[in-house]
C-alpha positions as CSV (number, residue, x, y, z in Angstrom):
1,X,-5.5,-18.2,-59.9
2,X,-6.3,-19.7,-56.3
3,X,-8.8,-23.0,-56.5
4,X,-12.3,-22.7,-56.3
5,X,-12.4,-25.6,-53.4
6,X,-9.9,-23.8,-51.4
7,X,-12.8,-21.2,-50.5
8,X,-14.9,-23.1,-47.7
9,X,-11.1,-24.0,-45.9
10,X,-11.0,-20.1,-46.2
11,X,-14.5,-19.2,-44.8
12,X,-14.0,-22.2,-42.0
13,X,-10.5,-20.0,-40.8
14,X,-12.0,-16.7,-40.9
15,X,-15.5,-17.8,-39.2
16,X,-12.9,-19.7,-36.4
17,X,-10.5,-16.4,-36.3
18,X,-13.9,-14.4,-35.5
19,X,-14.8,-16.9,-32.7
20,X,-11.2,-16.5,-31.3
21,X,-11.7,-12.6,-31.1
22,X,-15.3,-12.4,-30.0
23,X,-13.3,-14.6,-27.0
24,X,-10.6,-12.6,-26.4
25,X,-12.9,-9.2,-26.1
26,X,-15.2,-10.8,-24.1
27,X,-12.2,-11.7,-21.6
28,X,-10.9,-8.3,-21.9
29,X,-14.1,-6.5,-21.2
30,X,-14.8,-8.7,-18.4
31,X,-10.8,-7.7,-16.8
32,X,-11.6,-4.0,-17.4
33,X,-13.9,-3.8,-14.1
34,X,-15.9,-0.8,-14.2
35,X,-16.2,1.6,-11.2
36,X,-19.2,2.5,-9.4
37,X,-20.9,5.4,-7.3
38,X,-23.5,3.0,-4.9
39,X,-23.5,-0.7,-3.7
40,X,-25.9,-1.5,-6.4
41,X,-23.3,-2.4,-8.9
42,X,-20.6,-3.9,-6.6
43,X,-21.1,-7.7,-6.7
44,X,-21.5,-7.3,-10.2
45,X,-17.9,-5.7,-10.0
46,X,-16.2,-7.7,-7.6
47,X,-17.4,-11.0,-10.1
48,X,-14.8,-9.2,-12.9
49,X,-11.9,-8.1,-10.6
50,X,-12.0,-11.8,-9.3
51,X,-11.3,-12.1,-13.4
52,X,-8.8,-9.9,-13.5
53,X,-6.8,-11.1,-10.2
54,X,-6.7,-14.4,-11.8
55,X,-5.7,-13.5,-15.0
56,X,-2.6,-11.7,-13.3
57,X,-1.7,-14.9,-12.0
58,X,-3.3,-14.8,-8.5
59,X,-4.4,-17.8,-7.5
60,X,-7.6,-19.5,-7.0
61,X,-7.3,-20.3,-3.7
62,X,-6.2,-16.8,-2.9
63,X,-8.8,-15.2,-5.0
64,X,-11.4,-17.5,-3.3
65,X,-10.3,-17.2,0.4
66,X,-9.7,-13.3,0.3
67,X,-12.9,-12.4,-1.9
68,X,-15.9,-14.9,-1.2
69,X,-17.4,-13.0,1.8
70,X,-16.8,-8.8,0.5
71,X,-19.2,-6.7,0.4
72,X,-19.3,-2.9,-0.1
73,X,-19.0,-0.8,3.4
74,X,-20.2,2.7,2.4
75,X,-18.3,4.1,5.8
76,X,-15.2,4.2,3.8
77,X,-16.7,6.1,1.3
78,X,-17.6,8.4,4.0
79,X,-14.1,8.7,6.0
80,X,-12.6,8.8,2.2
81,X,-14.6,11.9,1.2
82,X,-13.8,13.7,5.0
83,X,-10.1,14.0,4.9
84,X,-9.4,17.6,6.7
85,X,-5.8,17.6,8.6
86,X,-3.5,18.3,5.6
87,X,-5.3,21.0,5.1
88,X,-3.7,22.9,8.1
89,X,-0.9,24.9,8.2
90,X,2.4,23.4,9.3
91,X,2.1,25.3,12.6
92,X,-1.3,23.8,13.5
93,X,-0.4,20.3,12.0
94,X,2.7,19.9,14.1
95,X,1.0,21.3,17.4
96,X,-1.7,18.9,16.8
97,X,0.7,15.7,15.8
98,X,3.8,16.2,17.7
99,X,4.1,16.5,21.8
100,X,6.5,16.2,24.4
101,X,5.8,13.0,25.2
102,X,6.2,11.4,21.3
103,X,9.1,13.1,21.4
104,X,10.3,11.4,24.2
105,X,9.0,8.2,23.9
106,X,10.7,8.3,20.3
107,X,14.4,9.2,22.2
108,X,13.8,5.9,24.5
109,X,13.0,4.0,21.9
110,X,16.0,5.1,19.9
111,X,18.6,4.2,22.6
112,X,16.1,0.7,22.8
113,X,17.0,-0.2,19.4
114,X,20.3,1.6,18.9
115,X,22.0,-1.4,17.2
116,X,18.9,-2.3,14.9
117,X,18.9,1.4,13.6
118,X,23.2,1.6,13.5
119,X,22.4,-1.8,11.0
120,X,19.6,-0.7,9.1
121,X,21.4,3.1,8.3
122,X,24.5,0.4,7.4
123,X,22.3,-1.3,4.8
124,X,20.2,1.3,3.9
125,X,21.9,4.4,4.4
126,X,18.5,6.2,6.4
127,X,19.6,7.4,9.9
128,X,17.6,6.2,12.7
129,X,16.1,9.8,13.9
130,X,13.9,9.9,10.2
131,X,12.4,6.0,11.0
132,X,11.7,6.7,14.4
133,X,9.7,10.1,13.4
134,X,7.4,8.4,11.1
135,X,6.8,5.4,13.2
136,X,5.7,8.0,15.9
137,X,3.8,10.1,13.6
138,X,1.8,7.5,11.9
139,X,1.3,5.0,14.7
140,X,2.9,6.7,18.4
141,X,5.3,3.8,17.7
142,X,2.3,1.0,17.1
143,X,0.6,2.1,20.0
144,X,-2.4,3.3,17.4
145,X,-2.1,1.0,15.0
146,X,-5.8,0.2,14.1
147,X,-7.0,-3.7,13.3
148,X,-11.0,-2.0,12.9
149,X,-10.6,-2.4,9.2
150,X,-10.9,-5.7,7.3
151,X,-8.1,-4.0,4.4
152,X,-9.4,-6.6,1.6
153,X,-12.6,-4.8,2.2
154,X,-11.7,-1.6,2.0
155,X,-9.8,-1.8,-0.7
156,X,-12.5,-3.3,-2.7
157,X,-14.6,-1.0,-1.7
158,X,-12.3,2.3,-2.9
159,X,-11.2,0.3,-5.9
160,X,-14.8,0.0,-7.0
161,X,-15.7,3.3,-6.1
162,X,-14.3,5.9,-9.2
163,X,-12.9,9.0,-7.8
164,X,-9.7,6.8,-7.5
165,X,-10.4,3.5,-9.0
166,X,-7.5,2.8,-11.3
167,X,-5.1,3.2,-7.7
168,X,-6.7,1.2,-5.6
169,X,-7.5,-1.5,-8.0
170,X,-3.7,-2.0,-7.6
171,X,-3.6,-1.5,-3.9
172,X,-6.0,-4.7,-3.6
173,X,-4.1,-7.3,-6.4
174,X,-1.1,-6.6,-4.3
175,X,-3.0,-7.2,-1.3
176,X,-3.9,-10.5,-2.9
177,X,-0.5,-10.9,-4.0
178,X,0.4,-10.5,0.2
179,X,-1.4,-13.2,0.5
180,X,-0.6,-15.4,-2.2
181,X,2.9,-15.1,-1.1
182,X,2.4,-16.1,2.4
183,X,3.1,-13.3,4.6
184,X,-0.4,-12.6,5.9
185,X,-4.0,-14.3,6.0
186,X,-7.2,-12.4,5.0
187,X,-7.8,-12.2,8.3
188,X,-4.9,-10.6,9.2
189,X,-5.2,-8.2,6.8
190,X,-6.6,-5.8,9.4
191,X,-5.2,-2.2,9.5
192,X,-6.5,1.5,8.2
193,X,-9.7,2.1,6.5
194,X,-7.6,3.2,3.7
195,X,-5.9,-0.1,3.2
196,X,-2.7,0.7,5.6
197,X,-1.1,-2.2,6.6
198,X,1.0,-2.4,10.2
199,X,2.9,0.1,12.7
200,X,4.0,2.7,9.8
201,X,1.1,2.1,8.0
202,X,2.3,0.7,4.5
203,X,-0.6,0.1,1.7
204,X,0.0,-3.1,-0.3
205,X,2.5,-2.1,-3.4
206,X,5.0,-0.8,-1.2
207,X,4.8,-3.5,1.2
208,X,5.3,-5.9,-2.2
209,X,7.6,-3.2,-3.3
210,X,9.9,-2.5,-0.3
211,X,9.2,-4.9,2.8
212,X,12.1,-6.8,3.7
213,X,12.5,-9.7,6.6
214,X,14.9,-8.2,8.6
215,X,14.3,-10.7,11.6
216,X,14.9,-13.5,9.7
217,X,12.4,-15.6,10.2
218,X,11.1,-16.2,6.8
219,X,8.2,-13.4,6.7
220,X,7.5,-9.5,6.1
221,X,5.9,-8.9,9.0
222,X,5.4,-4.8,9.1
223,X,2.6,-5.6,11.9
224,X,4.1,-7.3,14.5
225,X,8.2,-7.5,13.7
226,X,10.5,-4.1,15.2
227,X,13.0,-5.0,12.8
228,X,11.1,-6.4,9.4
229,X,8.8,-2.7,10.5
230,X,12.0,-0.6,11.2
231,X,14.1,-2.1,8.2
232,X,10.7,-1.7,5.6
233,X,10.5,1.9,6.2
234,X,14.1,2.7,5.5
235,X,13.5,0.3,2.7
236,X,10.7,2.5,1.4
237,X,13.1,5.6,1.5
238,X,16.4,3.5,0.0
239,X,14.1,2.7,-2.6
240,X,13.3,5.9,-3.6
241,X,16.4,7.5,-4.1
242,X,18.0,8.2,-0.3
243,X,21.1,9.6,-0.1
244,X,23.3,8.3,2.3
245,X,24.5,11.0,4.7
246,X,22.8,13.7,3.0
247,X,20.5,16.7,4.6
248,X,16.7,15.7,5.0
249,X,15.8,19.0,5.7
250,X,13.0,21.1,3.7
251,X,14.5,22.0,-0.1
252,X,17.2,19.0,0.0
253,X,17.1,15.9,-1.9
254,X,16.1,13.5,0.4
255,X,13.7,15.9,1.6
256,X,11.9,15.0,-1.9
257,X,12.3,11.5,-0.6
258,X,10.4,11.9,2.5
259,X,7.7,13.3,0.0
260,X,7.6,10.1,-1.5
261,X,6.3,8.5,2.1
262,X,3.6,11.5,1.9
263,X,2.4,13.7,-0.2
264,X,1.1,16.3,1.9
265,X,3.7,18.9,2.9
266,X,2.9,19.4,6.2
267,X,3.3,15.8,7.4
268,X,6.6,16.2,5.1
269,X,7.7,18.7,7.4
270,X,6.6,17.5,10.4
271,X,8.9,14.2,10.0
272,X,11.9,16.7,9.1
273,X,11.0,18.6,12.1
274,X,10.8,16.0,14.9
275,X,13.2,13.9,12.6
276,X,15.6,16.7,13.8
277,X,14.2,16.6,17.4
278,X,14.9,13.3,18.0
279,X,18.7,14.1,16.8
280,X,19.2,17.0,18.8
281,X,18.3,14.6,22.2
């Protein structure tokens, strides 16, 4: 039979054991930030997902430096909710994306950086025509590749917002994680209202996922660099399962690839398509 002193040891461990969990939920409930509808609620939020960034190992000075100044922008909400062109038909969608003149701005540009494509297919196994397609389809080659959009603010504002919460709450720790590991300031997190970083419009996990420096100068720089942009892309499709001289064309395997980049069908096919333009030239 235990003794009768042992009993307030006991009570002291089980009233310090209580403490210890009342801590723990507290933490948890305070990294589970919860989504909102308005900009009521969103400082409130944006105090927890500083929480949770730092409990994911961010660090302060990241956390401080990219989140201090955010605020809701309800204009995201609004382009967000207004989506429209992948609702066409692959007809329409390709007559309103694809012209003579991308097509032949994309054929220069492939006998421009001939020997960067022949070394990124080497590495990569993606041929040049399928890079060169969606850098004209998302950008016209950089040429529209937006800085309006403060990213760290968008995301924040998309992750706070529920129709897709849980997503974009891990588009903007990896866009915290971008800058944690040096490739870009918050300041030059400046791309798509969506979050899309650089000239084929990358949102954060696949840029932590799949950039690579292919310049060699020490950064992923998919905003600036040809080559780190180029080599990323291909990186993106490697990544996903590309096979190396296979068919890209609608029903093959690396056709599913290509799906990975988008999921819309019709941009799908319109890479494919003007993929096999730029071949044919």
């Amino acid at each position: 039979m235990p003794s009768t002193s042992a009993a307030p040891i006991k009570i002291r461990l089980n009233a310090i054991c209580l403490v210890a969990l009342l801590l723990v939920g507290t933490a948890g409930e305070a990294a589970a930030a919860q989504c909102g509808s308005g900009p009521a609620g969103f400082q409130s939020w944006l105090q927890r997902f500083r929480l949770q960034a730092a409990a994911q190992g961010i660090g302060s000075g990241t956390v401080l430096s990219a989140l201090s100044d955010v605020t809701y922008d309800p204009s995201i909400i609004r382009l967000d909710r207004s989506q429209r062109s992948f609702k066409l038909s692959f007809q329409q969608f390709y007559a309103r994306r694809v012209d003579k003149a991308l097509i032949n701005k994309g054929r220069v540009l492939m006998q421009r950086h001939r020997a960067l494509l022949d070394r990124i297919e080497k590495r990569f196994g993606v041929p040049g025509e399928v890079i060169i397609a969606i850098w004209g389809l998302e950008t016209h080659y950089g040429a529209d590749a937006t800085a309006r959009y403060s990213i760290i603010r968008s995301l924040a504002t998309l992750a706070y917002d529920c129709r897709r919460s849980e997503f974009f709450t891990g588009q903007l720790l990896d866009a915290l994680r971008i800058v944690n590991e040096g490739d870009l300031t918050p300041a030059q997190l400046r791309g798509g209202w969506a979050g899309e970083i650089g000239q084929t419009q990358f949102l954060p996990t696949p840029y932590i996922r799949f950039a690579v420096d292919f310049d060699g100068d020490g950064h992923k720089d998919l905003i600036h660099s040809v080559p780190d942009i180029l080599a990323s892309t291909a990186s993106f499709l490697a990544g996903h399962g590309w096979q190396r001289g296979g068919s890209y064309e609608p029903g093959s395997h690396n056709y599913g690839v290509i799906a990975e980049w988008n999921k819309a069908d019709v941009y799908d096919r319109t890479i494919a398509a003007m993929a096999d333009q730029l071949r044919g030239g």
